[in-house]
PDB file of N, CA, C and O in Angstrom:
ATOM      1  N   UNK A   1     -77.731 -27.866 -73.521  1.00  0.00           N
ATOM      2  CA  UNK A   1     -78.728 -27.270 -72.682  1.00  0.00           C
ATOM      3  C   UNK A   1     -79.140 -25.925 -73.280  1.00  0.00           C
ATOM      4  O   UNK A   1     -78.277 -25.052 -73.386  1.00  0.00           O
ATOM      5  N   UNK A   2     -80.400 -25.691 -73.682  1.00  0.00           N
ATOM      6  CA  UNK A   2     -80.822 -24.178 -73.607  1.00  0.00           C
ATOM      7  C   UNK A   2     -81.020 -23.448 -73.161  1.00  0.00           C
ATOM      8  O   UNK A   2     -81.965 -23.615 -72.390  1.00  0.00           O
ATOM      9  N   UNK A   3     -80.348 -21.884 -73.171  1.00  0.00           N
ATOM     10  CA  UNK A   3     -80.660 -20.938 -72.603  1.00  0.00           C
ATOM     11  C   UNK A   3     -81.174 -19.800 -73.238  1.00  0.00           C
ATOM     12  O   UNK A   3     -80.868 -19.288 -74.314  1.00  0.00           O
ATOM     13  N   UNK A   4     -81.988 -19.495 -72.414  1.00  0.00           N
ATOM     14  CA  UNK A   4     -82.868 -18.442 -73.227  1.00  0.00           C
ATOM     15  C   UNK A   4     -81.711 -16.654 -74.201  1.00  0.00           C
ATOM     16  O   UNK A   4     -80.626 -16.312 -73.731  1.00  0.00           O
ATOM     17  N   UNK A   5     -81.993 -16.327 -74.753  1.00  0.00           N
ATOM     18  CA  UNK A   5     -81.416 -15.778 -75.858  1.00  0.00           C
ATOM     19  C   UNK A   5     -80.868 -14.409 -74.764  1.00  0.00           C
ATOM     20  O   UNK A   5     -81.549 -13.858 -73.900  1.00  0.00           O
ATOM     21  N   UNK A   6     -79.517 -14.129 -75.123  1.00  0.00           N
ATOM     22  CA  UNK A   6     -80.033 -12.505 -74.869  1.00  0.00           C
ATOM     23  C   UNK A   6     -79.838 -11.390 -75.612  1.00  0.00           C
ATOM     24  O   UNK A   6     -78.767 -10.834 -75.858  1.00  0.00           O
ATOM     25  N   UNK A   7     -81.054 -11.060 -75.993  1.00  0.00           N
ATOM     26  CA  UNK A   7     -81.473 -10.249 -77.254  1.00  0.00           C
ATOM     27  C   UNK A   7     -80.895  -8.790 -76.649  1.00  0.00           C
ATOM     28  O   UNK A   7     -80.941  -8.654 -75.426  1.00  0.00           O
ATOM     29  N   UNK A   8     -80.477  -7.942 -77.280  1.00  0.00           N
ATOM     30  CA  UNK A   8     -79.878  -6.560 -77.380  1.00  0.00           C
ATOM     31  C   UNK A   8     -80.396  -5.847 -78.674  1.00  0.00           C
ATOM     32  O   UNK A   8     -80.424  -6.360 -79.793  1.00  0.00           O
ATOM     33  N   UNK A   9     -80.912  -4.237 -78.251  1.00  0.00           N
ATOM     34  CA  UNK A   9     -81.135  -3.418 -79.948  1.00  0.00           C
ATOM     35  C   UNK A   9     -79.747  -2.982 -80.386  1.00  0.00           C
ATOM     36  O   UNK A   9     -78.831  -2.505 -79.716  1.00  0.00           O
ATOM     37  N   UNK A  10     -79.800  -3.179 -81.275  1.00  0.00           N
ATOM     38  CA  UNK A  10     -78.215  -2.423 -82.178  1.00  0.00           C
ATOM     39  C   UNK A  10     -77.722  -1.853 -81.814  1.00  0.00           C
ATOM     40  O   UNK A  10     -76.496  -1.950 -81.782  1.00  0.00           O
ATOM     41  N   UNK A  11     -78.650  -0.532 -81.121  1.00  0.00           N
ATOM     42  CA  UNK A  11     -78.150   0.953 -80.975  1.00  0.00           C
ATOM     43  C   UNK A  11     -77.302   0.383 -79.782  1.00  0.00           C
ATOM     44  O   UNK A  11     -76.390   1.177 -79.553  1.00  0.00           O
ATOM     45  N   UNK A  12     -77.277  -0.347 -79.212  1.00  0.00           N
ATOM     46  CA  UNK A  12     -76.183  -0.722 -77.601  1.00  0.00           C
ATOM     47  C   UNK A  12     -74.661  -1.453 -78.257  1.00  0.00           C
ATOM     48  O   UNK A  12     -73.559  -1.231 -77.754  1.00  0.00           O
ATOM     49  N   UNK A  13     -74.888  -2.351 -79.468  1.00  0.00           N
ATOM     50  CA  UNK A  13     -73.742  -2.300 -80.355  1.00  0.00           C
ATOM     51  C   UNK A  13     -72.956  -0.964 -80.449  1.00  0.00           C
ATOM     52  O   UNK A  13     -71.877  -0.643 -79.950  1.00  0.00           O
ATOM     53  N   UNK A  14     -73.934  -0.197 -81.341  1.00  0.00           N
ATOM     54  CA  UNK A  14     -73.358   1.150 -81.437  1.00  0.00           C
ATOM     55  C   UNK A  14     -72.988   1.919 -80.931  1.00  0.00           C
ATOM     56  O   UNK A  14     -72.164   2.734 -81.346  1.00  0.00           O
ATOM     57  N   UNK A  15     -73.592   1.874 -79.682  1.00  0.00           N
ATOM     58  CA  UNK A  15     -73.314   3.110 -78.632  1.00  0.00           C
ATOM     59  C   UNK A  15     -71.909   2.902 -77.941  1.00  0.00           C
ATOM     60  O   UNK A  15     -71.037   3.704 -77.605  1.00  0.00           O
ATOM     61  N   UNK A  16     -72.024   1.408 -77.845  1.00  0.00           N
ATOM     62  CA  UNK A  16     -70.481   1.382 -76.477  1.00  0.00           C
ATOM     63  C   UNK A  16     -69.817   0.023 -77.234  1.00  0.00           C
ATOM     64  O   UNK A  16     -69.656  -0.948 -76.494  1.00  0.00           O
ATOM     65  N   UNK A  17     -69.468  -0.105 -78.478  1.00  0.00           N
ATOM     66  CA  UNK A  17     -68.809  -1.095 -79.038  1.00  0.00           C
ATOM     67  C   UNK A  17     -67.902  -2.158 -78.235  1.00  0.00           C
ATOM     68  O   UNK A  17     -67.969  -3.387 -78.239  1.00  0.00           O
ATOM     69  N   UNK A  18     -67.056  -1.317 -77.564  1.00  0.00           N
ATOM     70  CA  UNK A  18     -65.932  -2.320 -76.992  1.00  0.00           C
ATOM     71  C   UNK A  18     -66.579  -2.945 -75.613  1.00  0.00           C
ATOM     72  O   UNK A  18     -66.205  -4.079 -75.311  1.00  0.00           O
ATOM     73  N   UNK A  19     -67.466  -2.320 -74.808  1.00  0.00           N
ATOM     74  CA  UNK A  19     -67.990  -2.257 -73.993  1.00  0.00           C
ATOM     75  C   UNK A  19     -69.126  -3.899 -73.958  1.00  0.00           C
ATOM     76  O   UNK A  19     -69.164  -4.686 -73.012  1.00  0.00           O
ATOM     77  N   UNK A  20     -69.843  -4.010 -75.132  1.00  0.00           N
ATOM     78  CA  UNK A  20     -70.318  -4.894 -75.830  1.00  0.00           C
ATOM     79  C   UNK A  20     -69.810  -6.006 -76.353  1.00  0.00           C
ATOM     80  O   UNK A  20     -70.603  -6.947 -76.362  1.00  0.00           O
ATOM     81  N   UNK A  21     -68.399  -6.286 -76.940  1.00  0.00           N
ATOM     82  CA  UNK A  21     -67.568  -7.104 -77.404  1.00  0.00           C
ATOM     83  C   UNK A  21     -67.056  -7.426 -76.080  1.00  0.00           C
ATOM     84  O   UNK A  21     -67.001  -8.630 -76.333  1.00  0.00           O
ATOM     85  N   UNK A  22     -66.781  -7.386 -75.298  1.00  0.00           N
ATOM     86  CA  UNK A  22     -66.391  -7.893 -73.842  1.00  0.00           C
ATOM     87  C   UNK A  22     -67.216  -8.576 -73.326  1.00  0.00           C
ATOM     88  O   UNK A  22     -66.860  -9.603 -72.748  1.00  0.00           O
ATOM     89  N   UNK A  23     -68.445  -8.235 -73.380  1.00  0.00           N
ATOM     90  CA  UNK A  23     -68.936  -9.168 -72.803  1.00  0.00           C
ATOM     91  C   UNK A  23     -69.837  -9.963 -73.599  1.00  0.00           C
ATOM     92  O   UNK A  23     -70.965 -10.151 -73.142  1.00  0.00           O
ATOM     93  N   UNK A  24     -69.497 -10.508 -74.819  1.00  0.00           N
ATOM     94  CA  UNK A  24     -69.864 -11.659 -75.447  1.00  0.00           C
ATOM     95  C   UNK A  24     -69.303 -13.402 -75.202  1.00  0.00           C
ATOM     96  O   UNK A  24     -69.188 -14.443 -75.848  1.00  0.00           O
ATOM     97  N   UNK A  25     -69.147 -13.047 -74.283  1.00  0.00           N
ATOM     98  CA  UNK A  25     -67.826 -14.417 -73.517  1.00  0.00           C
ATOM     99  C   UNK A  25     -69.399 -15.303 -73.248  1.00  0.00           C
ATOM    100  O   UNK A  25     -69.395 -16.442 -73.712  1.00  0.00           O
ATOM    101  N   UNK A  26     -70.752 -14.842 -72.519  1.00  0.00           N
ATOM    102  CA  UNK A  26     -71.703 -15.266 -72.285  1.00  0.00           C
ATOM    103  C   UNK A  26     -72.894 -16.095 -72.856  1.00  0.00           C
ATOM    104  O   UNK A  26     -73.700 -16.795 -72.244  1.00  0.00           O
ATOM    105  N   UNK A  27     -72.779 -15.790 -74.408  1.00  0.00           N
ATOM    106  CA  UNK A  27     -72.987 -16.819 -75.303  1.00  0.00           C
ATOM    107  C   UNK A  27     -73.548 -15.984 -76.094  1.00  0.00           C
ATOM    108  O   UNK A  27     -73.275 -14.800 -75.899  1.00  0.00           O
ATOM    109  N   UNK A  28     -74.529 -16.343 -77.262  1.00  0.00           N
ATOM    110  CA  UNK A  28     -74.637 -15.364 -78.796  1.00  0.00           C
ATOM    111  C   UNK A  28     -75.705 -14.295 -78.164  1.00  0.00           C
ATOM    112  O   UNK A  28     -76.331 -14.441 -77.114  1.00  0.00           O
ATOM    113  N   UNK A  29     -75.762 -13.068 -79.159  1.00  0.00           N
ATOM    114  CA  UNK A  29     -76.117 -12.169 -78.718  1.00  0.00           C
ATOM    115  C   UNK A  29     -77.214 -11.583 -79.636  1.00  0.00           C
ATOM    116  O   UNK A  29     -76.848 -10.653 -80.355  1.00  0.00           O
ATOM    117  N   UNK A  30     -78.445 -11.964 -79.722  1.00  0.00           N
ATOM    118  CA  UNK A  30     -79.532 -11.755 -80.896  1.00  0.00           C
ATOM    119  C   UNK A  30     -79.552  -9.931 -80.678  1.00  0.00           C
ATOM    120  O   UNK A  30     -79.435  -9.313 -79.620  1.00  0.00           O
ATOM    121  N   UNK A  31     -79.707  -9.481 -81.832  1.00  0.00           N
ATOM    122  CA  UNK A  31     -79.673  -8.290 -82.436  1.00  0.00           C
ATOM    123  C   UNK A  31     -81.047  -7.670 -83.131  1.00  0.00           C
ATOM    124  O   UNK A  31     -81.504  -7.910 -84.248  1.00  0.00           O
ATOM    125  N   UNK A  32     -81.381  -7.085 -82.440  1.00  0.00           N
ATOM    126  CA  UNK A  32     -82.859  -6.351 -82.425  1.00  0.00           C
ATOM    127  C   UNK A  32     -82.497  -5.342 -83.412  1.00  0.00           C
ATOM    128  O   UNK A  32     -81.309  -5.038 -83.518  1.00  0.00           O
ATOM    129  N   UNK A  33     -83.617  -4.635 -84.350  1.00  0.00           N
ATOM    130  CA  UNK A  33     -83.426  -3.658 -84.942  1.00  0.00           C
ATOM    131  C   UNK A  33     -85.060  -3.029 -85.666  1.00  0.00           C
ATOM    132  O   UNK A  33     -85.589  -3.301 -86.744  1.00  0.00           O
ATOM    133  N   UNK A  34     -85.452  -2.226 -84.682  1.00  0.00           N
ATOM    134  CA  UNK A  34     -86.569  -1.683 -85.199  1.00  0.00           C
ATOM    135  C   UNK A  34     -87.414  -2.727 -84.151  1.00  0.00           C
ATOM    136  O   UNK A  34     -88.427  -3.175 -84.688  1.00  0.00           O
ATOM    137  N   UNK A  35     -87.286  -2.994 -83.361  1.00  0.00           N
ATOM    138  CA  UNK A  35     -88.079  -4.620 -82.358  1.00  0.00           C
ATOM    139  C   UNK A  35     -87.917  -6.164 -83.693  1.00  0.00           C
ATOM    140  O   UNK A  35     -88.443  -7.177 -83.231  1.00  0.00           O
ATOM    141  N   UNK A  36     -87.420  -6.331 -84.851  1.00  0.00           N
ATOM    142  CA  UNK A  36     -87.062  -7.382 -85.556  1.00  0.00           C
ATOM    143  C   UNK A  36     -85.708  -7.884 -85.276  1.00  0.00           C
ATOM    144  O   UNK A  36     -84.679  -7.209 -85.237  1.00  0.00           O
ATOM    145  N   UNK A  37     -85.847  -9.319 -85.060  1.00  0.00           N
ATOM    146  CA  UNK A  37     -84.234  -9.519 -84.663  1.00  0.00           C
ATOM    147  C   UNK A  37     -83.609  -9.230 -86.517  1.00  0.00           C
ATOM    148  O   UNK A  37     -84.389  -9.234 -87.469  1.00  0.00           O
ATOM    149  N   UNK A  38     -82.110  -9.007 -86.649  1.00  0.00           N
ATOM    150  CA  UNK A  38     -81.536  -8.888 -87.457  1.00  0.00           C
ATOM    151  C   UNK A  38     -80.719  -9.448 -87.631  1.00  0.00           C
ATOM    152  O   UNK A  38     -80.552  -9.721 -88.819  1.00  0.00           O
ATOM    153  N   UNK A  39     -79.456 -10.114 -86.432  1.00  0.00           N
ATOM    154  CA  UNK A  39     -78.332 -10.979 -86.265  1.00  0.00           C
ATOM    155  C   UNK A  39     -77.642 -11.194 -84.941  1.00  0.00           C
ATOM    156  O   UNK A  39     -77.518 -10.426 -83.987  1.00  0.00           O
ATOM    157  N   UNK A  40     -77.249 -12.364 -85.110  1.00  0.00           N
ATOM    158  CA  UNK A  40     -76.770 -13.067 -83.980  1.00  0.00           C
ATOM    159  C   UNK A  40     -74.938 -12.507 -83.954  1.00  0.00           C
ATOM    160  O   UNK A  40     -74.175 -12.082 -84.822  1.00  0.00           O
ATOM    161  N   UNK A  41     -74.869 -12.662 -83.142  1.00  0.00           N
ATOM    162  CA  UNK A  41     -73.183 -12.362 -82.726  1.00  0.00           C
ATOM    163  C   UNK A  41     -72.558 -13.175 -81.980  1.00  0.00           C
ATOM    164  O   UNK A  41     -73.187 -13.368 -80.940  1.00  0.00           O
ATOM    165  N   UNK A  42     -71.573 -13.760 -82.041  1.00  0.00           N
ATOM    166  CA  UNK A  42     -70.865 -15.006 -81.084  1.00  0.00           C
ATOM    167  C   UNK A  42     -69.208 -14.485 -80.679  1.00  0.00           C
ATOM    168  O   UNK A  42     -68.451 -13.887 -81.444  1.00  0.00           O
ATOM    169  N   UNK A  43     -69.060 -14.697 -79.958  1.00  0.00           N
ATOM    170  CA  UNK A  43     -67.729 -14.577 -79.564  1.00  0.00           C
ATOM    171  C   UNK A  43     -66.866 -15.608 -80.593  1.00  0.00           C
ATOM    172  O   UNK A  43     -67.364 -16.714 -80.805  1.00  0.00           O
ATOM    173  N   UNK A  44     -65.504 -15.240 -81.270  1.00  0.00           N
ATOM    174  CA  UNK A  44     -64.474 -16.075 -81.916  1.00  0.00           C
ATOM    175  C   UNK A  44     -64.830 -17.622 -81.399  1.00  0.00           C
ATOM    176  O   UNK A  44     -65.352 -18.520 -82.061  1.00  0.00           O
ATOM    177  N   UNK A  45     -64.396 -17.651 -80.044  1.00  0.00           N
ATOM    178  CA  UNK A  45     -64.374 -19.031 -79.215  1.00  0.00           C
ATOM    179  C   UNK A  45     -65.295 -19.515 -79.928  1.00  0.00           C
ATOM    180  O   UNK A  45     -65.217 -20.385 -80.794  1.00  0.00           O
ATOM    181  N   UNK A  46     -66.366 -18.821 -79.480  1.00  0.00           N
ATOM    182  CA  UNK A  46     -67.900 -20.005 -79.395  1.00  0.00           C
ATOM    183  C   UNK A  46     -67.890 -19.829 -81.173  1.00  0.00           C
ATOM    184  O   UNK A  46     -67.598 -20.956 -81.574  1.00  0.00           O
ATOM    185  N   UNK A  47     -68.013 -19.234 -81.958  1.00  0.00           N
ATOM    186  CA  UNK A  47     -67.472 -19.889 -83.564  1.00  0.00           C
ATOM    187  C   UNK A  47     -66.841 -20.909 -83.999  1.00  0.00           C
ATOM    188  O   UNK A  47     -67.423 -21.798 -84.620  1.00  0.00           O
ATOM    189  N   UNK A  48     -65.178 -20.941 -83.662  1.00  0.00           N
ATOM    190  CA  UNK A  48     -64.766 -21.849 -83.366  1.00  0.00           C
ATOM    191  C   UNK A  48     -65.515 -22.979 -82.756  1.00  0.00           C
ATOM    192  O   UNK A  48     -65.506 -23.941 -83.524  1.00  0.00           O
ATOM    193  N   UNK A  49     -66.003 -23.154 -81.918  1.00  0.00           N
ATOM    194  CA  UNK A  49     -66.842 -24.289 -81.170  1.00  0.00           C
ATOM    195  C   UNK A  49     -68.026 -25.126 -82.142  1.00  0.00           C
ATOM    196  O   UNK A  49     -68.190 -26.339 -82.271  1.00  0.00           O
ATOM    197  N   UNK A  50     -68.621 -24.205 -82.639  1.00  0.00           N
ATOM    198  CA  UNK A  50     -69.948 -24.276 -83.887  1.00  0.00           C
ATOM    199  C   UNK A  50     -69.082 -25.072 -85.074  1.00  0.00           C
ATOM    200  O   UNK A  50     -69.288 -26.234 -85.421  1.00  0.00           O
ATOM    201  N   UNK A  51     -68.307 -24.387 -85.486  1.00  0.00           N
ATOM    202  CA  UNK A  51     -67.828 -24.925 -86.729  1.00  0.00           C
ATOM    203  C   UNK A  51     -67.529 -26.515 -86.466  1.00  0.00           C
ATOM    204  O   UNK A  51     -67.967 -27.565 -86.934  1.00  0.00           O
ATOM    205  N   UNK A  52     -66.343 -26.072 -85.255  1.00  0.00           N
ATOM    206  CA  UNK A  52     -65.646 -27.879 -84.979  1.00  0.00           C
ATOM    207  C   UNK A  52     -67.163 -28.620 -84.812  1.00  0.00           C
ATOM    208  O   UNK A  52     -67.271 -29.804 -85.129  1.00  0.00           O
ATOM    209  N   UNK A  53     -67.791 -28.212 -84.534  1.00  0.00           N
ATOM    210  CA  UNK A  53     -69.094 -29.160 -84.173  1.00  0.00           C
ATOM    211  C   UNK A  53     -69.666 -29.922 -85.543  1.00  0.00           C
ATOM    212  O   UNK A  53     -69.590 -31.074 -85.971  1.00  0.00           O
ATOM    213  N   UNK A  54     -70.295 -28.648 -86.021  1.00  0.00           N
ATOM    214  CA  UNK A  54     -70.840 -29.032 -87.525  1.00  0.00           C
ATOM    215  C   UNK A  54     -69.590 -30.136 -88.051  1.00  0.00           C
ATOM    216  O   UNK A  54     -69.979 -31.266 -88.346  1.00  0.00           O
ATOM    217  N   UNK A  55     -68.243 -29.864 -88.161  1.00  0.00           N
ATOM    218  CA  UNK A  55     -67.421 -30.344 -88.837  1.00  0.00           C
ATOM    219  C   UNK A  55     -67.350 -31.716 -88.537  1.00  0.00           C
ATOM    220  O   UNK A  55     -67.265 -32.409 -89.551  1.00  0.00           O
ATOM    221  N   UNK A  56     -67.359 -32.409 -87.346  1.00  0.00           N
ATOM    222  CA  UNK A  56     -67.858 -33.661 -86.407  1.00  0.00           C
ATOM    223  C   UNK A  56     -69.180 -34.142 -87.386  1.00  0.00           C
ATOM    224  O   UNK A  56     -69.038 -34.981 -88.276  1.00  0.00           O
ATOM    225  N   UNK A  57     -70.254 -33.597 -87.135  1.00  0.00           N
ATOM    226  CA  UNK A  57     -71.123 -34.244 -87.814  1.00  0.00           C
ATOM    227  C   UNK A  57     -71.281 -34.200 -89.352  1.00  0.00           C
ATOM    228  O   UNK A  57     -71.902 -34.982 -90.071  1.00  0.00           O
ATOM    229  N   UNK A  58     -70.735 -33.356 -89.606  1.00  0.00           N
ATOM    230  CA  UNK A  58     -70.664 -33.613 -91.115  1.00  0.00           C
ATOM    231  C   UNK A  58     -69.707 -34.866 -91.106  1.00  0.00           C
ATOM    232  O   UNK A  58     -70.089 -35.701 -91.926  1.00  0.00           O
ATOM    233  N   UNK A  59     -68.676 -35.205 -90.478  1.00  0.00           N
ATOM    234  CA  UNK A  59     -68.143 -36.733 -90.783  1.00  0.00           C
ATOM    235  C   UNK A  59     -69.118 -37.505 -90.826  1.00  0.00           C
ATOM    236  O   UNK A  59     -69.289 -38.224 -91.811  1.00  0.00           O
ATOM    237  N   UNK A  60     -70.132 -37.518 -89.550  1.00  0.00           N
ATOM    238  CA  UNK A  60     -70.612 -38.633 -89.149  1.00  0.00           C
ATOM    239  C   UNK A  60     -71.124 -39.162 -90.106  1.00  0.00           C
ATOM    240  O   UNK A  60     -70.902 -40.226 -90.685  1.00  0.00           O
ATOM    241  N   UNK A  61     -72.205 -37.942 -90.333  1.00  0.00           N
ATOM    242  CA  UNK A  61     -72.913 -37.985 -91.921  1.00  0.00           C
ATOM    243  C   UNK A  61     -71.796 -38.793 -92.664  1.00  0.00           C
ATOM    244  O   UNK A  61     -71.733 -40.016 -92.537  1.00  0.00           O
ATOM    245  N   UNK A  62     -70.878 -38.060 -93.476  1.00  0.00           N
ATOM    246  CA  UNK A  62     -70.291 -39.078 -94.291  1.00  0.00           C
ATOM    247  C   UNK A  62     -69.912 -40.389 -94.611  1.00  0.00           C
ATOM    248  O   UNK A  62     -69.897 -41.058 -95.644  1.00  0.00           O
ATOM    249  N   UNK A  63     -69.493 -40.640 -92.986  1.00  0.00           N
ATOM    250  CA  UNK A  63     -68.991 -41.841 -92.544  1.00  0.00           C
ATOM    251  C   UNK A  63     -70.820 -42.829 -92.698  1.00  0.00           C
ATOM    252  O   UNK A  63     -70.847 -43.890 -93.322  1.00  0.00           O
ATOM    253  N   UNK A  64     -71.827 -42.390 -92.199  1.00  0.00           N
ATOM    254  CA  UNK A  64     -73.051 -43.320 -92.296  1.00  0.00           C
ATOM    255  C   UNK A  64     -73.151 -43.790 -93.661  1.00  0.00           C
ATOM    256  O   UNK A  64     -73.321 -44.963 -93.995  1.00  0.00           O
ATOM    257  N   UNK A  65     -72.965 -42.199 -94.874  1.00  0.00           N
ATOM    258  CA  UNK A  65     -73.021 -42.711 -96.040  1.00  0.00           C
ATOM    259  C   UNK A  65     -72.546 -43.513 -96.859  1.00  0.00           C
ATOM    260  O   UNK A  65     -73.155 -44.260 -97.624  1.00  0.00           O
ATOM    261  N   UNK A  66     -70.970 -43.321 -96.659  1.00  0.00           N
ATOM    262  CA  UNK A  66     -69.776 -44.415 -97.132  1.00  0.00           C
ATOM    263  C   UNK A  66     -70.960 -45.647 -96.564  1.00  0.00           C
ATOM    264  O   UNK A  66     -71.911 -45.927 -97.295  1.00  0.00           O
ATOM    265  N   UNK A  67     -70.786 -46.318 -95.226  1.00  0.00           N
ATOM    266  CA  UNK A  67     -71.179 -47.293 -95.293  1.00  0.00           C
ATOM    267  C   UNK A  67     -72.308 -48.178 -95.304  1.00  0.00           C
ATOM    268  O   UNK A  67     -72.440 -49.386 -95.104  1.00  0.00           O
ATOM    269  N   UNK A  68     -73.268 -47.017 -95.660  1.00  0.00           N
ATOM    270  CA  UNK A  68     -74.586 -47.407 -96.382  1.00  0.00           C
ATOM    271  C   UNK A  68     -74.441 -47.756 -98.290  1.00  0.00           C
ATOM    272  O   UNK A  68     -75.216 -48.251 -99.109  1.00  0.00           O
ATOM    273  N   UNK A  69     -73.540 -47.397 -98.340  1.00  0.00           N
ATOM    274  CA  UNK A  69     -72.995 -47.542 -99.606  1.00  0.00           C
ATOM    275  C   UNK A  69     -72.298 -49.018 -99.961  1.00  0.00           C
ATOM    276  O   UNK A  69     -72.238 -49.607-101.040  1.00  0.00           O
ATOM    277  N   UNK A  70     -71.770 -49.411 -98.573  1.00  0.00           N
ATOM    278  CA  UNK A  70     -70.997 -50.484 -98.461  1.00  0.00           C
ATOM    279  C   UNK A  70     -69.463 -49.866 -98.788  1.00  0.00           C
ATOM    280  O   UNK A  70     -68.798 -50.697 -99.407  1.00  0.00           O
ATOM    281  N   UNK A  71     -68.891 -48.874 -98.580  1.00  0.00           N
ATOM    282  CA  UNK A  71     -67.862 -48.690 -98.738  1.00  0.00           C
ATOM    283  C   UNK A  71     -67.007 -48.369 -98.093  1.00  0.00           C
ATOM    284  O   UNK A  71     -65.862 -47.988 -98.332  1.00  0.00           O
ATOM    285  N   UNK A  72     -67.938 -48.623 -96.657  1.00  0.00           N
ATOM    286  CA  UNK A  72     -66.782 -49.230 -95.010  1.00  0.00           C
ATOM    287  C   UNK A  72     -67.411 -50.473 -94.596  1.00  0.00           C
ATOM    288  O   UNK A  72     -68.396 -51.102 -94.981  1.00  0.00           O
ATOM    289  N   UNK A  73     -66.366 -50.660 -93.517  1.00  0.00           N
ATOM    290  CA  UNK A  73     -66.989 -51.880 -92.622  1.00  0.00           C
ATOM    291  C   UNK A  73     -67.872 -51.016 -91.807  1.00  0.00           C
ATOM    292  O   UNK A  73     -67.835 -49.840 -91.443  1.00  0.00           O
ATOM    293  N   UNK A  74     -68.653 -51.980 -91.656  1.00  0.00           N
ATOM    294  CA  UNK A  74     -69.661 -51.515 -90.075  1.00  0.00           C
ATOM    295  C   UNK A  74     -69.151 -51.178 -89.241  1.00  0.00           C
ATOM    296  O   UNK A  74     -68.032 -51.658 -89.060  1.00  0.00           O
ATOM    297  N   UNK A  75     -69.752 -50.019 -88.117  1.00  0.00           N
ATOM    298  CA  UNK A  75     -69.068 -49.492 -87.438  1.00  0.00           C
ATOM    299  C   UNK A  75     -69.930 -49.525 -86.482  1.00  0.00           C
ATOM    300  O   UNK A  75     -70.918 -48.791 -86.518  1.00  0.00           O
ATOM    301  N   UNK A  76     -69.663 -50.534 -85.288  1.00  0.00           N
ATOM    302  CA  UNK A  76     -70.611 -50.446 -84.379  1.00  0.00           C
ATOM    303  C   UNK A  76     -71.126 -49.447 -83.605  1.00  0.00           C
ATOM    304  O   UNK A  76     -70.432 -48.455 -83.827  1.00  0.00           O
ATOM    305  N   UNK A  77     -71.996 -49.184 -82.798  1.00  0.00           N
ATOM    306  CA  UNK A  77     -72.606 -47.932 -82.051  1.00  0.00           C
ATOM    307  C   UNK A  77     -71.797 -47.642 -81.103  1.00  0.00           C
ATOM    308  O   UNK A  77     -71.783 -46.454 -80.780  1.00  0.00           O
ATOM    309  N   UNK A  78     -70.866 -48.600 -80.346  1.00  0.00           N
ATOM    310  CA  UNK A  78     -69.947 -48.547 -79.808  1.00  0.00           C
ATOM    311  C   UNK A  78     -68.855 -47.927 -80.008  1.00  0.00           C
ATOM    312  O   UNK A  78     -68.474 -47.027 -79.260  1.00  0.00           O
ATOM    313  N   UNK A  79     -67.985 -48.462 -81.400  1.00  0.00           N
ATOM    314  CA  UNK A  79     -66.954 -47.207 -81.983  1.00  0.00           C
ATOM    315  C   UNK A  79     -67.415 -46.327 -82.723  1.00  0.00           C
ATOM    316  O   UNK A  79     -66.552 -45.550 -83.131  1.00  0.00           O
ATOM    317  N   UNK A  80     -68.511 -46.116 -83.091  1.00  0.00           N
ATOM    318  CA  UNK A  80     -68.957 -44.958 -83.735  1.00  0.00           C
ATOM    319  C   UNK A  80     -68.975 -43.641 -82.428  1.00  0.00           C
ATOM    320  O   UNK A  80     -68.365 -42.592 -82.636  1.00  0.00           O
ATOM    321  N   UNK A  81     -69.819 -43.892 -80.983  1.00  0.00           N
ATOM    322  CA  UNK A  81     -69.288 -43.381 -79.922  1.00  0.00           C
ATOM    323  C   UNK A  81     -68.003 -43.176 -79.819  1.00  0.00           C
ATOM    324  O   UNK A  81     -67.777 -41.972 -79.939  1.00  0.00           O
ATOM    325  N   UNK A  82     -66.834 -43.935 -79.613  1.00  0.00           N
ATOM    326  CA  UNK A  82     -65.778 -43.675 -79.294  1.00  0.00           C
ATOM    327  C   UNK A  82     -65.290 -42.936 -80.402  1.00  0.00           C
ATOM    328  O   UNK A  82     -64.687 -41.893 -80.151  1.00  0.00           O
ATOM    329  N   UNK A  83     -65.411 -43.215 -81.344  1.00  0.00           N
ATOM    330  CA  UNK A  83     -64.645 -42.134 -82.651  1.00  0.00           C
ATOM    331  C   UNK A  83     -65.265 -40.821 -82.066  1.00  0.00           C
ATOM    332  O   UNK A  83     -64.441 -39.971 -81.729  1.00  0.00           O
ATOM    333  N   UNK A  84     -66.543 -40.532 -81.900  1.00  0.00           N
ATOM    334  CA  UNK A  84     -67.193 -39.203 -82.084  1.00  0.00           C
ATOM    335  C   UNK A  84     -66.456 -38.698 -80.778  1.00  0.00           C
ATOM    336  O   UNK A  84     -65.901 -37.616 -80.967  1.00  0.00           O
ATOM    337  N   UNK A  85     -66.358 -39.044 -79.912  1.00  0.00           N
ATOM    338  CA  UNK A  85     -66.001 -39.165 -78.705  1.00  0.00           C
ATOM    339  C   UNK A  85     -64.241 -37.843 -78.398  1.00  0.00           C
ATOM    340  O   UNK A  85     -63.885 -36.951 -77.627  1.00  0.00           O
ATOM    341  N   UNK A  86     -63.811 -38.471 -79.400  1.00  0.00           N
ATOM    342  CA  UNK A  86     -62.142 -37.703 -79.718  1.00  0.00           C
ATOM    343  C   UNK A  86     -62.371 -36.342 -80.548  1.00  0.00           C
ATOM    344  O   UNK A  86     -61.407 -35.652 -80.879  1.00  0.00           O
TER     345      UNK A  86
END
């Protein structure tokens, strides 16, 4: 589901650091600088979360390729769900 961004200028990084790192529990935090965004910020967790994600589909990917290759069995849409699933 998307939610709209919540953008912050730097200087609120800067100003109250710890103050700021607390409350990144809420989801990424786009980084204004000069009115240009500059960078996103995520809490550890939600990193963690991104990576394991990508890391999931980068199997999938693999796994389609192997067996477009012929170098699995077919994997129905069914256990391909249930694998992704775990």
């Amino acid at each position: 589901m998307y939610h709209a961004p919540r953008i912050e200028p730097i200087s609120n990084l800067v100003r109250d650091t710890s103050s700021f790192i607390e409350n990144l529990n809420g989801g990424p935090v786009h980084l204004t600088q000069r009115g240009h965004e500059t960078a996103v910020i995520l809490s550890s967790l939600e990193w963690r979360k991104l990576v394991e994600y990508i890391e999931n589909l980068e199997a999938v990917v693999a796994m389609y390729k192997a067996e477009q290759k012929g170098e699995m069995d077919h994997m129905s849409p069914e256990k391909l769900d249930a694998w992704a699933a775990e």
